[in-house]
Residue, then its C-alpha position, 0 to 999 in steps of 0.5 A: x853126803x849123809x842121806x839125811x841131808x840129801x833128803x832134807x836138801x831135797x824137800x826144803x830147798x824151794x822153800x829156803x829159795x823162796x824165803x832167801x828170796x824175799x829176804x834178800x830181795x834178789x834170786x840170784x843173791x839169794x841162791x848164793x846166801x842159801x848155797x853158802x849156807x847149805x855148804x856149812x850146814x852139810x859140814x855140820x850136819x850131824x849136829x843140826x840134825x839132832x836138833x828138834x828143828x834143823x830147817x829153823x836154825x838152817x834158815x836161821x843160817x840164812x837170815x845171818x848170812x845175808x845179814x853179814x853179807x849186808x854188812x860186807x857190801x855195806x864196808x866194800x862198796x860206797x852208799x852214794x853209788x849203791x841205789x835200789x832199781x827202778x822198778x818196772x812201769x806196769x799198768x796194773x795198780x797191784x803190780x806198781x804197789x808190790x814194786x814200791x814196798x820191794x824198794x821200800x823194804x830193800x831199804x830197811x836195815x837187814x834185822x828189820x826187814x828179815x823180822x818182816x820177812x820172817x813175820x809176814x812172809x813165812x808167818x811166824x810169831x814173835x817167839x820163833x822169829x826171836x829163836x831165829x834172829x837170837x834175840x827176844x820177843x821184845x827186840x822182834x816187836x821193836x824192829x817190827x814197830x820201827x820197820x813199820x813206821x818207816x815203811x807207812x812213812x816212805x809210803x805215803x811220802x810216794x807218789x800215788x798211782x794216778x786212776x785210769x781216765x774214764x774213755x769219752x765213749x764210756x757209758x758213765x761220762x756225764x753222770 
């Protein structure tokens, strides 16, 4: 294994974790797309590492195997019986939001929710994330606009979370 790849396995393997992720919405999926992906990269490696950003394509790598992985899933295993977890009942109104958008994103079609991901969570603009997805600024814009819309729409058509009661003995009662 080339040194160089050692050191950049070694440096930027949390952050591919992290992005993979939340990408993939799974850590266990996510270290097999990032150890898939860290196998051919290290095939390949002479040639990524002479380009000017060797962990933007890497992680552009890994955008496209969840993608095919996505696409895999989708042909072997029926929709009717693949359904997103429940998310698990906290108390703390944070928590129950970060849930919901989890499921809701889990949801989008691959190419959205990684511009979201690629968008939000890393921080991006939209002319990296186009070299990423190999696409135009324009096509990262519609998928944002279009994962946008259908989030607020499956957002607001949820539950909201009920306020907590204030105790009879609270000194605000009455007031």
């Amino acid at each position: 294994m080339p040194a160089d790849f050692e050191e950049f396995v070694a440096q930027r393997l949390p952050a591919l974790l992290r992005f993979g992720t939340v990408l993939c919405g799974d850590p266990g999926t996510a270290e097999d797309v990032v150890q898939e992906v860290l196998i051919r990269a290290h095939l390949k490696w002479r040639r990524i590492s002479r380009y000017d950003r060797p962990e933007q394509y890497v992680r552009r790598m890994v955008v496209n195997e969840y993608v095919s992985l996505r696409r895999r899933l989708w042909r072997w295993v029926p929709a009717a019986t693949v359904e997103p977890a429940e998310p698990v009942p906290d108390p703390a109104t944070h928590h129950a939001e970060r849930a919901a958008l989890d499921a809701h994103l889990a949801l989008l079609p691959p190419r959205q929710r990684a511009v979201l991901v690629l968008r939000f969570y890393v921080g991006m603009p939209d002319g990296e994330i186009a070299e990423v997805l190999g696409c135009r600024p324009a096509t990262v814009r519609g998928h944002v606009s279009r994962a946008l819309a259908t989030l607020r729409a499956r957002m607001s058509d949820a539950r909201p979370v009920p306020a907590p009661r204030p105790r009879a003995d609270s000194p605000l009662e009455g007031t």
